[in-house]
C-alpha positions as CSV (number, residue, x, y, z in Angstrom):
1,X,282.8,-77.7,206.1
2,X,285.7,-75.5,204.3
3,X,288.4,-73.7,206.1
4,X,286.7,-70.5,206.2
5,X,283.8,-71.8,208.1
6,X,285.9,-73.7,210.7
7,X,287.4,-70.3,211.2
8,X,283.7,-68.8,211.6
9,X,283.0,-71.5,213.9
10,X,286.2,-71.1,216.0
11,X,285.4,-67.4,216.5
12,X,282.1,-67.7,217.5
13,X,282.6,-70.6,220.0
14,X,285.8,-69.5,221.2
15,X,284.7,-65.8,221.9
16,X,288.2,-64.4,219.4
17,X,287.5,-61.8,216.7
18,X,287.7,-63.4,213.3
19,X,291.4,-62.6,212.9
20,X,291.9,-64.5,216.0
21,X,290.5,-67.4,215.0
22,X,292.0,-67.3,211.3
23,X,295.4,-67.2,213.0
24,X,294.6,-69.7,215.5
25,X,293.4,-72.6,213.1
26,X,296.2,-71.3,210.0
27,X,298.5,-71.9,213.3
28,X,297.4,-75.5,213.8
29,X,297.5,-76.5,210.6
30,X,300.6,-75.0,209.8
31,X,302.0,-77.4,213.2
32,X,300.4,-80.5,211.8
33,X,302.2,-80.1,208.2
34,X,305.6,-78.9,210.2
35,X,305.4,-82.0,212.3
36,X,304.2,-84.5,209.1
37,X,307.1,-82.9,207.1
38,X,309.6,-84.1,209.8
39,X,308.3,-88.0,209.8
40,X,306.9,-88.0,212.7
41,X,303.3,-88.7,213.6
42,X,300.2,-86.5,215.2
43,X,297.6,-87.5,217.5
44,X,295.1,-85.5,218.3
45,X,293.4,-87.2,221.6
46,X,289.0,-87.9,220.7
47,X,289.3,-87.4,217.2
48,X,292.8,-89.5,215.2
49,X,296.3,-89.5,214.5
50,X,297.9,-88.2,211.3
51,X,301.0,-90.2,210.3
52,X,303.7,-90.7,207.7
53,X,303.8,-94.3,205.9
54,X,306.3,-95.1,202.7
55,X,304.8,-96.8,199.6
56,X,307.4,-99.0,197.6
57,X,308.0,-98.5,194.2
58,X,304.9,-100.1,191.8
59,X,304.8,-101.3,188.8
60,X,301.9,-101.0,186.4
61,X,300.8,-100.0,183.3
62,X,300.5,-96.8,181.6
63,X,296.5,-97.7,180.7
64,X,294.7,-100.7,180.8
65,X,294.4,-100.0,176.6
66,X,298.1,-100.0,176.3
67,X,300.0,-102.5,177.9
68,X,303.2,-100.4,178.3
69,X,304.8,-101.0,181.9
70,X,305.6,-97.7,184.1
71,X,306.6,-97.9,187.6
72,X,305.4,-95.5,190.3
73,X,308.0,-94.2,192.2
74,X,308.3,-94.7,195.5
75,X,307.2,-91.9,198.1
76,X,305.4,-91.0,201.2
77,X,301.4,-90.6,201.9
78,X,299.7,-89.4,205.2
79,X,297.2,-91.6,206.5
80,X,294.8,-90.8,208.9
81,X,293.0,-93.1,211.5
82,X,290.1,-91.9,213.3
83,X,289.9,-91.9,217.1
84,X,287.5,-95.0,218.5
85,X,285.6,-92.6,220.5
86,X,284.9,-90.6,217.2
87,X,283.9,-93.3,215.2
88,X,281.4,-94.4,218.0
89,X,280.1,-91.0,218.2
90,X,279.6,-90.7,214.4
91,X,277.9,-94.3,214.0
């Protein structure tokens, strides 16, 4: 599903003109990057949390053809884990 038919969705469920519903889902994903930005974690009850985790500094190799050794700098990556009740509902 892209953006654009969330937003569609949204509207249609939620009885909001199309504008309303753009602004309402640009809103919450706007307050889910604003929170990740600041290190701290979401969680959105039935469906998962969002969170921050830091990833050391790697070492590896440019290519496995050339054996020149680069290291990967270390930085941050969201993670996402799914809610229990949403992975039983999905299986």
């Amino acid at each position: 599903m892209k953006k654009s038919e969330l937003m569609e969705v949204v509207a249609k469920k939620a009885h909001l003109t199309k504008k309303a519903a753009k602004e309402a889902v640009e809103v919450l994903f706007a307050e889910i990057s604003r929170v990740l930005k600041k290190g701290e974690k979401v969680t959105i009850s039935g469906f998962g949390t969002f969170k921050l985790t830091k990833v050391k500094d790697k070492r590896g190799r440019k290519s496995p053809s050339d054996a020149t050794p680069i290291v990967h700098k270390a930085h941050r990556v969201i993670r996402f884990a799914v809610a229990k009740s949403l992975k039983k509902e999905v299986k």
